[in-house]
VOZAGU-904529 format. One record per residue (C-alpha): residue number from 1; z, y, x. Coordinates in steps of 0.02 Angstrom, whole numbers. Each point is the difference from the previous one (the first is absolute). Example, Ala and Ser with C-alpha at 12.3 -4.5 7.8 and 13.67 -1.06 7.14 Angstrom:
2
NODE     k       c3       c2       c1
NODE     1      390     -225      615
NODE     2      -33      172       69
//
This chain:
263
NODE     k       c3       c2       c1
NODE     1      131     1269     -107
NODE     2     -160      -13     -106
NODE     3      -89     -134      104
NODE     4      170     -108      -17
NODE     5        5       58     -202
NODE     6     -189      -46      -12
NODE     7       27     -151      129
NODE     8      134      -93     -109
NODE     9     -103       58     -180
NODE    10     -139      -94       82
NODE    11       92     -157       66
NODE    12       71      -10     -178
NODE    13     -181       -9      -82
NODE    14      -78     -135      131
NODE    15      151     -100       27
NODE    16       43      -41     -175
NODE    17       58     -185      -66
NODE    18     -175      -31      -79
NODE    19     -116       72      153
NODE    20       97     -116      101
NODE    21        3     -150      -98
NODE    22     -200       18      -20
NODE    23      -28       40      172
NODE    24       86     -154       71
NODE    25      -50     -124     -151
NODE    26     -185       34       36
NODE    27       38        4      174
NODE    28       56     -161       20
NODE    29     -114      -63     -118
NODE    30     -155       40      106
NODE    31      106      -86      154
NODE    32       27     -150      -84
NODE    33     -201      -18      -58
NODE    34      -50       40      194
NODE    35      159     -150       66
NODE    36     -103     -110     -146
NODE    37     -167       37       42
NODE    38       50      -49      175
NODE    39       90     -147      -11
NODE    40     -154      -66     -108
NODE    41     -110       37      131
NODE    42      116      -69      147
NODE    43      111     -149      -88
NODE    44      163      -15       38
NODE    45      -22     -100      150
NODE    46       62      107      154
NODE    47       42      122      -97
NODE    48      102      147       99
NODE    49       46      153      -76
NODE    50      -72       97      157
NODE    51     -183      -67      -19
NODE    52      -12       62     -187
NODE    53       94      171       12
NODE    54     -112       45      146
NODE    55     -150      -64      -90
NODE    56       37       63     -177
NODE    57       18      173      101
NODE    58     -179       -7      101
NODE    59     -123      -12     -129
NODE    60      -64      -98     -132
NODE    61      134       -6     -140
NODE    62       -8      152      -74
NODE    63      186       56       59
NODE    64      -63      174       22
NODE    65        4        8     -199
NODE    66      210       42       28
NODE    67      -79      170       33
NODE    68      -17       13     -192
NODE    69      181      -31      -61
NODE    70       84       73      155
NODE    71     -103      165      -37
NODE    72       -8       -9     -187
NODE    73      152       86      -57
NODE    74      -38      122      135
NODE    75     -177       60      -15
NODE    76        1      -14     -179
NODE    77      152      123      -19
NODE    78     -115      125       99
NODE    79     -132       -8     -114
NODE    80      118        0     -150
NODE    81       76      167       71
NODE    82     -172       84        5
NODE    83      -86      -49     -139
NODE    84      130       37     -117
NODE    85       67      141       96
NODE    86      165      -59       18
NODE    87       17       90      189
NODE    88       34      173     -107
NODE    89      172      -72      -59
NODE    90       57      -63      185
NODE    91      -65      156       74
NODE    92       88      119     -122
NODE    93      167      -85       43
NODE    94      -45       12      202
NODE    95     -145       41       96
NODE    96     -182      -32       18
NODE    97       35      -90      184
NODE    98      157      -81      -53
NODE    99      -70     -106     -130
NODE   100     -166      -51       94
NODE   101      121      -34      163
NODE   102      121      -93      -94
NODE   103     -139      -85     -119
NODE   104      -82      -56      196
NODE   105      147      -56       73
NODE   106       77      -89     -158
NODE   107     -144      -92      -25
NODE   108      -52      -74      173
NODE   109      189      -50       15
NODE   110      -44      -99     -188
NODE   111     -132     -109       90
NODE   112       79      -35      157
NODE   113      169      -49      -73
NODE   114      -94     -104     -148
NODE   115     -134      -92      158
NODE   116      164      -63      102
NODE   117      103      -53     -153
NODE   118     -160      -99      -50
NODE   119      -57      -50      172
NODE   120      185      -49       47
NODE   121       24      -97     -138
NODE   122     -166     -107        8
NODE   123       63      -22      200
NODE   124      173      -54      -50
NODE   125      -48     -127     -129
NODE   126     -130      -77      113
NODE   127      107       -5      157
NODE   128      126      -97      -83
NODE   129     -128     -116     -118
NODE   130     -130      -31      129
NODE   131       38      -41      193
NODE   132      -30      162       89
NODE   133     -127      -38      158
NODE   134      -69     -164      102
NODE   135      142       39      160
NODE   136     -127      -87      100
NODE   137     -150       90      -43
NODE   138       41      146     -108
NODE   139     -184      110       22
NODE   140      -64      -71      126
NODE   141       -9      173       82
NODE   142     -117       73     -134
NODE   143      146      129      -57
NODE   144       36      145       96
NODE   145      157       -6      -38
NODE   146       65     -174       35
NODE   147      106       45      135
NODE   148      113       64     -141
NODE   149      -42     -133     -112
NODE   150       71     -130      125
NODE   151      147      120       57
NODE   152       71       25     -172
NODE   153      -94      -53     -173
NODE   154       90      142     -108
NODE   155      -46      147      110
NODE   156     -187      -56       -3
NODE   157       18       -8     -190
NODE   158       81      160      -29
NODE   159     -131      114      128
NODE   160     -135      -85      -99
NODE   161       72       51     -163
NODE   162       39      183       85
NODE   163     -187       17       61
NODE   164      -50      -77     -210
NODE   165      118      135      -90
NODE   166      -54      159      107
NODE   167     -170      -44      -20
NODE   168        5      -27     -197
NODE   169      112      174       21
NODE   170     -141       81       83
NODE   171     -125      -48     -139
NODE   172      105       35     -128
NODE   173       20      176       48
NODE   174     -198      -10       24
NODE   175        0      -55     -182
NODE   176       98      154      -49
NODE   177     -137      124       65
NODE   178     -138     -103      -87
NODE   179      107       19     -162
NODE   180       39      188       24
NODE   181     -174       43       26
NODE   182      -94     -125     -127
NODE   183      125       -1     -135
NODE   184      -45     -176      -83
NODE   185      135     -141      -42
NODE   186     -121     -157       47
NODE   187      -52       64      180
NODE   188      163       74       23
NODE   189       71     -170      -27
NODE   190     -124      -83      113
NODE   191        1      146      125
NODE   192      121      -66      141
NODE   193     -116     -178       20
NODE   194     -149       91      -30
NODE   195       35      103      151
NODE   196       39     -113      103
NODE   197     -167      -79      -39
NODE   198     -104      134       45
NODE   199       84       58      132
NODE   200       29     -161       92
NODE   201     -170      -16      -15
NODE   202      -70      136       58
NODE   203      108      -21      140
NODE   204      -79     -192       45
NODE   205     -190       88      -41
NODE   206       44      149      137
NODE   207       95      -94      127
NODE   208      167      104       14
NODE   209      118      -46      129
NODE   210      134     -159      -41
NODE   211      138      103       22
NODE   212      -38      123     -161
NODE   213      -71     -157     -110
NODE   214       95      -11     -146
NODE   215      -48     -201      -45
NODE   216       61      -38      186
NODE   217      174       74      -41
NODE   218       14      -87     -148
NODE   219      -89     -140       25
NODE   220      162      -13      198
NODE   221     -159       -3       90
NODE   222       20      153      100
NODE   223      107        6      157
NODE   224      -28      156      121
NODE   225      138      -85      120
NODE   226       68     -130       93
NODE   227      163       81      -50
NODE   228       58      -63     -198
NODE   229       82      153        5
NODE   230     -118      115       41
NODE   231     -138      -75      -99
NODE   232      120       14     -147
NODE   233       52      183       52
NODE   234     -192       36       -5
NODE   235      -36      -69     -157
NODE   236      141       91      -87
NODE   237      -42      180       55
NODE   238     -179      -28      -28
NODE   239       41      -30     -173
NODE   240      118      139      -17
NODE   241     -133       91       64
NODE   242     -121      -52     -113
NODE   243      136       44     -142
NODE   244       29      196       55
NODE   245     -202       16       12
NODE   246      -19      -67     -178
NODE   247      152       69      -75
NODE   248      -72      175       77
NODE   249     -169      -23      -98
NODE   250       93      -70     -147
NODE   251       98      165       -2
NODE   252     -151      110       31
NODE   253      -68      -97     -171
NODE   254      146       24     -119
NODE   255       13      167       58
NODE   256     -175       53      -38
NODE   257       33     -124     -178
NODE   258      177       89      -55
NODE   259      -67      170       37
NODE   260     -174       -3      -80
NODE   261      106      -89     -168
NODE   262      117      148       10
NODE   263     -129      134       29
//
């Protein structure tokens, strides 16, 4: 009964009128400056609404900066919470675990929800302004996934979006331990990107394995099957995965944070 007291005290802070309003406005506005940037750079010759959504999404437009407003409201509460010690109100009225759970929970469910309304959106309005795919040509093979692509357009769209929104959920609960443990407003802000940054990095500079690189997932190049299904499965669980594992250390934090305030 406490984690569902704290759980709906929480989804009223983050999923207020003005959080979501500013979420999505800034959202969308970084969307629409990577469609511009890439329709100056392309014309609007030939223009299919595959080509840019896959390119806008591997690299060189800056689309990563969503993980700023998708995490914003999210990290930034953290920090809020310890630096001005708001955590001793929440955990008077339940319990230490019941606010950090519910704070966890509420607020990777804040970026995922706020990536596919965005993400969604920017598909829907470009599927029906711009023609979807070349039928005779589509990828030419270069996607891994254009088996689905050919099979059924929406589908390809919406697992793309899915592997987008758990990734910027994974960062964002990333973000929430940098906030937690460095308490300031500006990096807090910036954590989510930030992270994946470095760690996408260091992942290219070690050589991990395909199947746990983050830019891969997000980027739809990452298929550990010749199953859709399976390769989706995969992808999904890995990032749950990734989410318990982080939401375990995040937990550890905050704990360590709410008792040290209160001691």
């Amino acid at each position: 009964m406490k984690l569902w007291k704290m759980s709906r005290t929480e989804t009223k802070r983050l999923f207020s009128i003005t959080n979501i309003t500013s979420t999505l406005c800034v959202s969308l506005l970084i969307i629409t400056v990577c469609t511009v940037t890439y329709i100056r750079q392309h014309g609007t010759i030939d223009l299919w609404f595959y080509n840019m959504f896959h390119e806008i999404f591997c690299g060189g437009y800056f689309v990563e900066l969503l993980f700023i407003p998708l995490g914003y409201f999210v990290t930034t509460n953290v920090c809020t919470d310890v630096t001005e010690k708001v955590f001793r109100l929440f955990i008077a009225r339940a319990d230490t675990y019941s606010y950090i759970i519910a704070k966890y929970m509420i607020g990777i469910l804040f970026s995922f929800v706020m990536s596919m309304i965005v993400l969604n959106f920017f598909a829907a309005v470009g599927m029906s302004v711009i023609p979807v795919a070349d039928e005779g040509y589509y990828s030419g093979g270069a996607d891994v996934y254009e088996d689905l692509l050919k099979r059924n357009t929406f589908l390809y769209f919406e697992m793309r979006i899915l592997f987008a929104s758990l990734i910027t959920s994974v960062f964002a609960a990333i973000g929430m331990i940098f906030s937690a443990v460095i308490q300031n407003q500006y990096v807090s802000a910036l954590s989510p990107y930030l992270a994946y940054t470095m760690i996408t990095r260091l992942q290219l500079i070690l050589g991990m394995p395909e199947r746990v690189d983050f830019s891969s997932i997000y980027s739809g190049f990452l298929r550990t099957s010749s199953s859709v299904g399976w390769s989706v499965a995969f992808i999904v669980l890995f990032c749950m995965l990734c989410l318990v594992l982080t939401g375990f250390l995040y937990v550890c934090v905050m704990k360590r944070r709410c008792s040290g305030e209160k001691a």
